[in-house]
C-alpha positions in Angstrom: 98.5 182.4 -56.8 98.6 179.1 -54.9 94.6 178.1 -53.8 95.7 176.2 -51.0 97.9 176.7 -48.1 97.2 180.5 -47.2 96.2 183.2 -44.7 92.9 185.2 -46.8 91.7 188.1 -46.1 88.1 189.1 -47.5 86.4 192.3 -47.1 83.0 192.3 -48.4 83.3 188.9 -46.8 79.6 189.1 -45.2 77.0 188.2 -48.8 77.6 187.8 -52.3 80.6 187.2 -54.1 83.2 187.9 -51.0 80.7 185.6 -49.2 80.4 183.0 -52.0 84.9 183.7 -52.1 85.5 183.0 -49.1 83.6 179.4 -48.9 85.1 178.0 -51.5 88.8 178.8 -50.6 88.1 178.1 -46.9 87.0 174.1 -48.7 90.5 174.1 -50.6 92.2 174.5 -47.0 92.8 178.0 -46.8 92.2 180.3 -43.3 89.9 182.7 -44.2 89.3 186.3 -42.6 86.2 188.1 -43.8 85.7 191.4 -43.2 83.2 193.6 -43.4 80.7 196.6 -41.3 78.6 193.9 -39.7 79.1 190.9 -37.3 76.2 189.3 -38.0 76.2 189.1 -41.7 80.2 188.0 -41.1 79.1 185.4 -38.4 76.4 184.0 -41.0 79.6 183.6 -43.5 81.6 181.2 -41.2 79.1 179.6 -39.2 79.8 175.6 -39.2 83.1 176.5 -40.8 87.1 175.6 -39.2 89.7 178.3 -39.8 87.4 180.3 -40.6 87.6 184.7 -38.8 85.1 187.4 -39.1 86.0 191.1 -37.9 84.8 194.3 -38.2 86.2 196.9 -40.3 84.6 200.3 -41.3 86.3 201.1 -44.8 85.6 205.0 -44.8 87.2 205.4 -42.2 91.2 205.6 -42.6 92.2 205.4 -39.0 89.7 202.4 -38.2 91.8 201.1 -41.7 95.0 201.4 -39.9 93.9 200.0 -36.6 92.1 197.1 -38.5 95.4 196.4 -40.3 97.5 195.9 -37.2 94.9 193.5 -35.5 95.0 191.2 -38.2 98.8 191.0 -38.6 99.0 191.0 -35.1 96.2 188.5 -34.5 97.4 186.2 -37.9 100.7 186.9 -38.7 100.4 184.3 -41.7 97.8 186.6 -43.7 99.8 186.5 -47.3 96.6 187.4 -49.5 94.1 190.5 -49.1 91.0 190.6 -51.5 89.8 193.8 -51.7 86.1 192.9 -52.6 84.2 195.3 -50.6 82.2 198.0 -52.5 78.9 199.8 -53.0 76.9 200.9 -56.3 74.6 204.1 -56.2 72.4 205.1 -59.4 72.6 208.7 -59.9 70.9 211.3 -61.8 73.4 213.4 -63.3 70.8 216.0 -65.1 70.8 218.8 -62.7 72.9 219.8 -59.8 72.0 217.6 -56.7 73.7 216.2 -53.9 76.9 214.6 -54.0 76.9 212.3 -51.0 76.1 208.9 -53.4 79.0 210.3 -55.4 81.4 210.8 -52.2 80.6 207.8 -50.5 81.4 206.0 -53.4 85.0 207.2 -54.2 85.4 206.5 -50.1 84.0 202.7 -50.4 85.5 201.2 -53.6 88.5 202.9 -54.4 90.2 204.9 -51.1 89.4 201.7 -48.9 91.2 199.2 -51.2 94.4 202.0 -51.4 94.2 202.1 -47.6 93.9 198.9 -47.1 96.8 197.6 -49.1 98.8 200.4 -48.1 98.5 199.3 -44.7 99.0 195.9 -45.3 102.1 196.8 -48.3 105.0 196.1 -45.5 103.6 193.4 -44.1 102.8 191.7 -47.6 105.8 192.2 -49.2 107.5 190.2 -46.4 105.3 186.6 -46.7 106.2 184.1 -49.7 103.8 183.2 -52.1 101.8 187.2 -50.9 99.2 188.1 -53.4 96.5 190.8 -53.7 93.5 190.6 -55.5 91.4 193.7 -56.2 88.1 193.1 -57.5 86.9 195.8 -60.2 83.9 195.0 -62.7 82.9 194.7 -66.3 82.1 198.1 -66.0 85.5 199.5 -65.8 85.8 198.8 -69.3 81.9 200.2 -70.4 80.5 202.6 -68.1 76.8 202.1 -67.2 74.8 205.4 -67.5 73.1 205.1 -64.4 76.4 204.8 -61.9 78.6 206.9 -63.0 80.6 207.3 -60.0 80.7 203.6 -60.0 81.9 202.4 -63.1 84.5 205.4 -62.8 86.3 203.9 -59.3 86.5 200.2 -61.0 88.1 201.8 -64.2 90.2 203.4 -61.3 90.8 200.3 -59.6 91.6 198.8 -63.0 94.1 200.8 -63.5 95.4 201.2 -59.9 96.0 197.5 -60.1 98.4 198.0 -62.7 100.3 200.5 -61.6 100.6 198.0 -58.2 101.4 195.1 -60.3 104.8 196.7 -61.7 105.5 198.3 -58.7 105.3 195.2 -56.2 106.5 192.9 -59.2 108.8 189.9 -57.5 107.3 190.5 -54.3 103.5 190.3 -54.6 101.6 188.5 -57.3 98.6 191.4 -58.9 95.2 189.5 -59.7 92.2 191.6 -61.2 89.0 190.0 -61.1 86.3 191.7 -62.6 82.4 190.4 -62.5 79.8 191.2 -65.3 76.2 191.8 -63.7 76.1 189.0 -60.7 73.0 187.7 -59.1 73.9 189.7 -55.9 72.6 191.9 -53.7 74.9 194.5 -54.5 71.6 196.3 -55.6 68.3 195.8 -54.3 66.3 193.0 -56.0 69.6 192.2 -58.3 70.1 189.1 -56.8 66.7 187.4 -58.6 67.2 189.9 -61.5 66.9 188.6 -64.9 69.5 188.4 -67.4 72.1 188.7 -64.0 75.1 185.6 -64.2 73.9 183.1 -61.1 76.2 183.5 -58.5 77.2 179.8 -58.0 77.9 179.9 -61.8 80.0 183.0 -61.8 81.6 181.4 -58.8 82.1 177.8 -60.3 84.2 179.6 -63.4 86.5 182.0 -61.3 87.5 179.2 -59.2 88.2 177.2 -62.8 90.5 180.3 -63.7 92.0 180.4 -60.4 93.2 177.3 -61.0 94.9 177.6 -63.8 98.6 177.8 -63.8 100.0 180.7 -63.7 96.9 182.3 -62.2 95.5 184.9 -64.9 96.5 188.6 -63.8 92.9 189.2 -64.8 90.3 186.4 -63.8 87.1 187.1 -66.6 84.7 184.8 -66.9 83.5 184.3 -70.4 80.2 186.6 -69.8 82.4 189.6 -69.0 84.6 189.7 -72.2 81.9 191.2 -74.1 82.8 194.8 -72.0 86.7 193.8 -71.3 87.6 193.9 -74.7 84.9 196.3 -75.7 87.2 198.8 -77.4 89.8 196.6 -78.3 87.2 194.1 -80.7 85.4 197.2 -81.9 82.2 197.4 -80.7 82.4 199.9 -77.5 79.8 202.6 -78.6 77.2 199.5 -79.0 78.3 198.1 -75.7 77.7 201.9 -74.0 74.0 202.0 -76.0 73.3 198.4 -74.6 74.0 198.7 -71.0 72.1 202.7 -71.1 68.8 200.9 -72.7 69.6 197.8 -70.2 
């Protein structure tokens, strides 16, 4: 992926990491679009900023998807990178039959959205030079966290989505995963002071490192991740699953 030169679109754009994302590409002369369910927290993003877009985009709902999709080409016909970066996390009690809406809305948010969103970006992608699509996933695709099951399963599905996409759209659109360990955000409440959570400007400092790096990584892991990435490969996955449950 080249860091400079492009047309980025952000969702999740609005706090944390799509927030912290889209600042530092918009520095290394990129456009940025960020994206997200609320103006204001967009407007907060690129306030002070040049080439710098916020618009709205609900991403459980597929026709608002589709709509949203034909703006942006239509209003920046350059747009040759889409991070899919939006997404919630729910805990859930799996002990005894409850409700499923955490569950649901969970599935809806972090893995149809990205599907919908880069299937209604695919044609348009596939036409730009230098297109790439970067879907964001987590540490926990690779060890599940007890607590958010539905969670951990839709970034092991986005995981493996992304590979699927990667051999598919192979010569046409460059596949990038990047997936966090815990990040001081508020992707939780209270996570973003949480203790023994990766500071966001250090997680951000070292993706932008591996960004860098030529050719681009197909999966950016900075080095606090690589304990759950290659959990099961180095050996040590039922430890990993005890650790996160008593964590």
């Amino acid at each position: 992926m080249k860091t400079s030169g492009n047309t980025i679109l952000i969702t999740g754009g609005g706090s944390g990491i799509g927030r912290e994302l889209a600042l530092r590409f918009n520095a290394l002369g990129n456009t940025i679009i960020v994206a997200g369910r609320r103006m204001e927290t967009l407007e907060e993003t690129i306030a002070g900023h040049q080439n710098m877009h916020a618009m709205v985009v609900d991403v459980e709902d597929p026709r608002a998807i589709v709509a949203f999709a034909e703006r942006v080409v239509a209003e920046h016909p350059d747009l040759n990178v889409l991070i899919n970066n939006a997404g919630i996390m729910r805990r859930e009690d799996l002990t005894s039959t409850h409700d499923l809406i955490d569950s649901e809305q969970t599935v809806v948010t972090n893995l149809l959205g990205p599907i919908r969103l880069t299937n209604a970006l695919t044609d348009h992608l596939t036409s730009q030079p230098d297109a790439t699509i970067v879907n964001v996933s987590s540490g926990l695709a690779f060890v599940p966290l007890s607590g958010t099951p539905t969670y951990n399963a839709t970034k092991a599905a986005i995981h493996s989505y992304t590979i699927s996409l990667r051999e598919q759209l192979k010569g046409k659109v460059e596949l990038i995963e990047l997936a966090p360990p815990a990040v001081q955000t508020e992707l939780t409440p209270g996570q973003s002071t949480r203790e023994g959570y990766m500071p966001l400007d250090d997680f951000i400092d070292e993706v932008m490192t591996l960004f860098h790096e030529k050719p681009t990584p197909k999966e950016i892991l900075v080095e606090n991740v690589n304990f759950l990435r290659w959990a099961e490969r180095d050996g040590h996955f039922d430890e990993a699953v005890e650790m996160l449950s008593q964590f």
